[in-house]
N, C-alpha and C positions, 0 to 999 in steps of 0.2 A: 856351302850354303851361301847362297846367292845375297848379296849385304843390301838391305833397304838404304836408299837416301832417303835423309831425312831431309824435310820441308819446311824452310824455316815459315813460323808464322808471320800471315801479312798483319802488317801494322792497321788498325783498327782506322777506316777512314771517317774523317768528318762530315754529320750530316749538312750535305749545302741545299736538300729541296727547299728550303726558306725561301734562296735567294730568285726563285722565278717566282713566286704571286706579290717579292718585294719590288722585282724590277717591273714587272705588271703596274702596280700603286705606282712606283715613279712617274712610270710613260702616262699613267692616266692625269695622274697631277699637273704634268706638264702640257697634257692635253686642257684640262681645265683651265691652265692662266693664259692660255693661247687665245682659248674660247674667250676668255673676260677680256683679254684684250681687244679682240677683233670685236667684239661686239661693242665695243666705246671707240671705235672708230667708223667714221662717216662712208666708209671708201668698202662698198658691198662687193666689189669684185675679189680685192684681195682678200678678204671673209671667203668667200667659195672659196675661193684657191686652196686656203688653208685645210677649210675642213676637209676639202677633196682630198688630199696629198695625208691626211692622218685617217682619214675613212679606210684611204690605199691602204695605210700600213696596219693598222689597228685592226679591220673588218673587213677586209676584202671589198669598200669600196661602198658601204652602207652599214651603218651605226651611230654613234651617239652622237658626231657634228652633221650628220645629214637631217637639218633641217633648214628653214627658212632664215637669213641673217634679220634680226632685229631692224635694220636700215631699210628692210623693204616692206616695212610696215606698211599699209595703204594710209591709215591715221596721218602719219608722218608727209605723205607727200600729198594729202589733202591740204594739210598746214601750209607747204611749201606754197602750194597753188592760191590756196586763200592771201596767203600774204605777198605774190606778185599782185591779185586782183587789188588789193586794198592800195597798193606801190603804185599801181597805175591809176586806181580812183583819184588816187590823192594828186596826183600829175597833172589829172584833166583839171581838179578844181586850183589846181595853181596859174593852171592859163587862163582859167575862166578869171581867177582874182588880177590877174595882168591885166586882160583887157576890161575888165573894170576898173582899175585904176587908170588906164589910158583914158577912157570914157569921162573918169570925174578932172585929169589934168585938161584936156581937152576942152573942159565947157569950165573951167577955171572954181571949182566946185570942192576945193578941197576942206574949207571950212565949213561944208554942209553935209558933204557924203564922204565915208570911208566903209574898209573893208578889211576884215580878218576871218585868218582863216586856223582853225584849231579842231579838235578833235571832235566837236560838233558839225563841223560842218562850215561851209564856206558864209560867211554872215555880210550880208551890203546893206550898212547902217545910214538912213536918210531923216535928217531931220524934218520936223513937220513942216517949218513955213517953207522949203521946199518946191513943196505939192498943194499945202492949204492955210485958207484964212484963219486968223484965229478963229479957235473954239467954231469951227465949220469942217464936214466931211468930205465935201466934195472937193475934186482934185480941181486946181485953179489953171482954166483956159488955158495960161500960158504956161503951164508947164504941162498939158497934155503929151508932146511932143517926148518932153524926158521920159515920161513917162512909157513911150512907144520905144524911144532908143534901148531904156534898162529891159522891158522885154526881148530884145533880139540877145542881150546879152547873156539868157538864161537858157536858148536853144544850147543843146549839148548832145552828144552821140549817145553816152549812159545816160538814161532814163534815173533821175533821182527824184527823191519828193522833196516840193519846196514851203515851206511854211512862212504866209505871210503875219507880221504881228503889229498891232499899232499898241503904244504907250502915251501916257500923257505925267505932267507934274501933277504935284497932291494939292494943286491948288482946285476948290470944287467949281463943279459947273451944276449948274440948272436952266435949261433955257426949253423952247415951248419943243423944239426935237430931241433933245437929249436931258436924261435927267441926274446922268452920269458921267464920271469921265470913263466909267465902264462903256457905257452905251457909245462915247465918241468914238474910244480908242478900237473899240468892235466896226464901226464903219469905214474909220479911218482905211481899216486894213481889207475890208471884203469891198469896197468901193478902190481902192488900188488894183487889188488881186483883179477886180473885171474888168480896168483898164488894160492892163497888163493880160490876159487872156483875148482881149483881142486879136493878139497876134496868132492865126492858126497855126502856125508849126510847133505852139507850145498843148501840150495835154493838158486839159482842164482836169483830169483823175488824181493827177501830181499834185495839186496845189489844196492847199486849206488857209481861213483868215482865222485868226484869233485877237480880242481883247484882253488887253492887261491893265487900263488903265492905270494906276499910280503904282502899280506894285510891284514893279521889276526898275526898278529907279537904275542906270548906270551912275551918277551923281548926284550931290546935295540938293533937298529940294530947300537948303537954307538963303541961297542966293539964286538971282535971276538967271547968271548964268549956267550953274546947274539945273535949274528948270529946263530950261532952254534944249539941254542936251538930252534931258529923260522926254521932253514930247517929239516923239521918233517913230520914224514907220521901220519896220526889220525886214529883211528877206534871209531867210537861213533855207542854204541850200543844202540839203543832208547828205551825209555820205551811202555810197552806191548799199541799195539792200535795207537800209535804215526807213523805217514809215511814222507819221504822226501817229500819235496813241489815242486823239481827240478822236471822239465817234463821230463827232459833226463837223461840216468842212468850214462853218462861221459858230465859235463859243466863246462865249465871255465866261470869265474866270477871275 
């Protein structure tokens, strides 16, 4: 009788399917801090690269990084391009404020005319005796001429708008043409603005006059010499895109 072997029993193996939808979760994980990474970096090329080469492995080459990297937002390089334009606005109104200072060294003017330039816009501050007689609008004969130089100064390649304004001190006026230091400081500044528009190469569309009379004071009107300094004609030239908000191109206010 022919003997059976016997077979020893196999020892009971451990289940390990766990370990593929664990090591799944890993590579995904991994794929996720890759993705947070690359999307907090500026550099859109190596972002494809990445997602390309885990697309490969993951998906045969399309899945969950095949989409667009966060750094080619259009938004984003709108921004970029806005703030070259504004880098280079700011450029031209720096040469423009140069050769206005050359202008006022030149005619020996520096205790009458200055210039700053701030986030408003390029400002060319003239005091009134300047241009005019006391408590009178008209620009004085002899300084017609200044008055033709600071127009050539305002020709510029960007088209900006420029706003002229006259001020006066709180000291009052009455007289048979004005019954205001509203009504001076309103002519002071649209009788400049037409000198000043003389020059055709400048756009009369750009330009508006405004009155302030006493009430943009730069200094005390407790001393003469702070009067002195608030009766002022302004030229503020705005920056590129920037427009007056006044509906009319002559307002007192």
């Amino acid at each position: 009788m022919a003997k059976h072997k016997r077979h020893k029993k196999h020892e009971d193996h451990v289940d390990e399917s766990w370990l593929i939808p664990y090591a799944d979760l890993l590579t995904l994980l991994l794929a996720l801090f890759i993705v947070l990474f690359a999307s907090s970096s500026i550099d859109a090329q190596k972002f494809q690269a990445i997602a390309s080469a885990f697309n490969n492995e993951l998906e045969g080459g399309s899945g969950v990084l095949d989409f667009p990297s966060p750094v080619s937002n259009p938004s984003m390089s709108e921004t970029e391009e806005q703030e070259n334009l504004k880098a280079a606005d700011r450029k031209e109104l720096q040469e423009m404020q140069e050769k206005m200072t050359a202008y006022i060294k030149e005619n020996n003017l520096e205790d009458k005319v200055e210039t700053a330039l701030s986030g408003e816009g390029l400002l060319l501050r003239i005091r009134d005796n300047v241009l005019f007689s006391s408590g009178d609008a008209e620009i004085q004969s002899a300084q017609i001429q200044s008055a033709r130089d600071i127009s050539k100064l305002l020709i510029m390649d960007i088209p900006r708008n420029i706003i002229i304004s006259g001020h006066t001190d709180n000291i009052p006026i009455s007289t048979v043409q004005y019954d205001s230091n509203w009504e001076l400081s309103a002519m002071r500044a649209v009788n400049f603005m037409k000198e000043i528009l003389k020059n055709e190469q400048l756009d009369p569309r750009l330009f508006s006059a405004k009155g302030y009379g006493e009430y943009q004071p730069i200094a005390s009107n407790d001393t003469e010499p702070g009067r002195a300094q608030n009766r002022r004609v302004e030229i503020l030239i705005l920056p590129q895109g920037e427009t007056d908000q006044s509906t009319n191109s002559s307002s007192q206010k």
